[in-house]
N, C-alpha and C positions, 0 to 999 in steps of 0.2 A: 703705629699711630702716635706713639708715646713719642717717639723720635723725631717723624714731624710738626707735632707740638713745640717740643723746645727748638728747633728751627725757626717756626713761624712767631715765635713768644720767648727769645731767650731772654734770660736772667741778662742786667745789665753788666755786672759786675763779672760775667764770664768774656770769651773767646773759643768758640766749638770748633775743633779743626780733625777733619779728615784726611786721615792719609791713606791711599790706595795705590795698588799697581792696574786695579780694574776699575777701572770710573764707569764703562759700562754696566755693570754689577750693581750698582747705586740704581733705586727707582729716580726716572726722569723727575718727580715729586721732589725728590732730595735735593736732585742736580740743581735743578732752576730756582734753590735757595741757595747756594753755595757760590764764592768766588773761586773761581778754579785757576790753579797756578801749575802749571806742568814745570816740572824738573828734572835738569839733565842727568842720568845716571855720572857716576864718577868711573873711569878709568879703573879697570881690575886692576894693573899695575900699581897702579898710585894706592888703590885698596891694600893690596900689599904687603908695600911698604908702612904705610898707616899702623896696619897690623901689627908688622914686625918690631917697629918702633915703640909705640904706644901700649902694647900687651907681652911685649919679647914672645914673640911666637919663631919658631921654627921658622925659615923658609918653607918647607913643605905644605905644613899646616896653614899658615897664612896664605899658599898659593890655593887650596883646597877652600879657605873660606872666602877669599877673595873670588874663586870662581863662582860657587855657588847664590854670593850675593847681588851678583851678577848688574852689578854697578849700585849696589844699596848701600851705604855704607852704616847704616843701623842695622839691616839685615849679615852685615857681616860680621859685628861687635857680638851680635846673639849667638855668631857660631864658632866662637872661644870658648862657650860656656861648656863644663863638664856634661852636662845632657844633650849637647851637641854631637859631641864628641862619641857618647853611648850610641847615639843613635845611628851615625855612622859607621861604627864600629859595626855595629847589627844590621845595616844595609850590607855592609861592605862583604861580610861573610855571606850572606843571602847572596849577592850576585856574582860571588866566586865560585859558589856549586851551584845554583838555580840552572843549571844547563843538565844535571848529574841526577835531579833530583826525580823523586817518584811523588806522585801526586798527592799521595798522602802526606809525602812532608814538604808538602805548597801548601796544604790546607792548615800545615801546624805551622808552618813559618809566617801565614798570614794571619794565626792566632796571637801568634810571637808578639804581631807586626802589633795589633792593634793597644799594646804601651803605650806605640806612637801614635794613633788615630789623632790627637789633636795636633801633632806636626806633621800629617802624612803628605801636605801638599809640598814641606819642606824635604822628605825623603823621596818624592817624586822628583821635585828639582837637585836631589844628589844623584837620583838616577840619569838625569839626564847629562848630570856633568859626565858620570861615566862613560855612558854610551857614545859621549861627543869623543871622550878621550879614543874609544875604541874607533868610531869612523877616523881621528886624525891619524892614530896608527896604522891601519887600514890602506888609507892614501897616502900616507908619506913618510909612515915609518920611521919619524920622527921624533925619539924619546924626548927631546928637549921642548916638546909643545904640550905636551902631559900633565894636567892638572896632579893626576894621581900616579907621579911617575916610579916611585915607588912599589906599583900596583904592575909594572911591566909586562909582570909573567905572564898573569892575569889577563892581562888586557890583549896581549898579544896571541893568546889560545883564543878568546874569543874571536881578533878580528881573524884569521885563521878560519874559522869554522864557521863565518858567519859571513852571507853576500850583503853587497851593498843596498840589496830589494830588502833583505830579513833585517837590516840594521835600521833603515828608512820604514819597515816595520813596527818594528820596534821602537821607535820615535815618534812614530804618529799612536800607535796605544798610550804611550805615557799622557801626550794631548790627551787622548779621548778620557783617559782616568780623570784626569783633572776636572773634563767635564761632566762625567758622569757625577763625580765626589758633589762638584756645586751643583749639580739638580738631584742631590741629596738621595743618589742609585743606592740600592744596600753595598755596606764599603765592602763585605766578604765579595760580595760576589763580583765587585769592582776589583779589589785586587785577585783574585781568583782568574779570571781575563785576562789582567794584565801579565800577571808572572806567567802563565801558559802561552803567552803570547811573546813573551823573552825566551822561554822555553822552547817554543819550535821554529824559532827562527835564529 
C-alpha cells in the first residue's frame, strides 16, 4: 500500500525507477503506473571482455561471471565481488559430491546453504550455468564451450552418468525451486527436493 501510494503521489523532486527481469511479478496496480522500457540483454562475450578490461579479471572467471549474468551487465559487475566468489566456491564443492552424498549431509549442506538464503536465486542461476555446461559436454564434447572449463573432470563424470531425460530433469527442478522460493515454499524443504533431485538423476 505504502508503495502504491508513492506511485500514485510521488514527491516532485524524485524519479522512481524499477528495475526487473520479472515484470510479471509486479501487481497489475504497479504496472499501469509505470513507463515500461524493455532492454536488450548485452552479449556474454562482450560481458567478458568488459570484465576483463575494467576489473583485470582472469579469462576464467570473467567467463563464469559473464555466463551467469547472462546478458546483465550490473548483474555481472556484482559477481567480481569477494562474496560472490564464496558462494561459488560452496556451490561448486556442493555439486562435485552431491551425487556421492547420503542424506544426511543434503540436510547439512542445505543448512550450509542457508548463509546464502538472500542470494539463493543467484546460486540457482550458477547451478544452472553448470548443468548447461554438463548437457554441452554431453552433446558435443566440446571443452572449449565450457563456462567452467576448468571444472572438466567434474563435469565430464557427471555427463557420463547422467541421461539426457535425468539432465532435462534436473533443469526443470531448478525452475520449479525458483518458483516455489517466489510463492515463498519453506526454502529447506525447497532445497531438499531439489538436491535429491540432482541426486538421482
Amino acid at each position: 500500500n505504502a508503495l502504491l501510494k508513492t506511485i500514485e503521489e510521488p514527491p516532485e523532486y524524485a524519479v522512481i525507477l524499477f528495475l526487473t527481469n520479472t515484470l510479471d511479478v509486479l501487481l497489475q496496480t504497479v504496472r499501469s503506473r509505470c513507463i515500461i522500457m524493455n532492454l536488450r540483454s548485452v552479449d556474454t562475450k562482450l560481458i567478458q571482455q568488459y570484465l576483463m578490461q575494467k576489473y583485470q579479471l582472469p579469462d576464467y572467471q570473467a567467463r563464469v561471471c559473464a555466463a551467469y549474468a547472462q546478458g546483465n551487465v550490473g548483474k555481472a559487475m556484482m559477481a567480481t565481488s569477494e562474496h560472490f566468489r564464496e558462494m561459488q566456491d560452496f556451490l561448486l564443492r556442493l555439486l562435485k559430491r552431491v551425487d556421492d552424498m547420503e542424506v544426511y549431509e543434503i540436510v547439512a549442506a542445505i543448512h550450509d546453504m542457508t548463509t546464502y538464503k538472500m542470494d539463493i536465486r543467484d546460486l540457482i542461476d550458477l547451478m544452472m550455468v553448470w548443468y548447461r555446461d554438463v548437457l554441452i559436454l554431453k552433446a558435443t564434447e566440446d571443452i572449449n564451450q565450457l563456462v567452467y572449463q576448468d571444472e572438466h573432470k567434474y563435469l565430464q563424470k557427471k555427463a557420463t552418468t547422467s541421461s539426457y531425460e535425468g539432465l532435462n530433469n534436473i533443469m526443470e527442478a531448478l525452475e520449479k525451486a525458483k518458483v516455489r522460493l517466489n510463492a515463498n515454499v519453506n526454502f529447506d524443504i525447497t532445497m531438499e527436493m531439489l538436491l535429491l533431485t540432482i541426486k538421482e538423476n
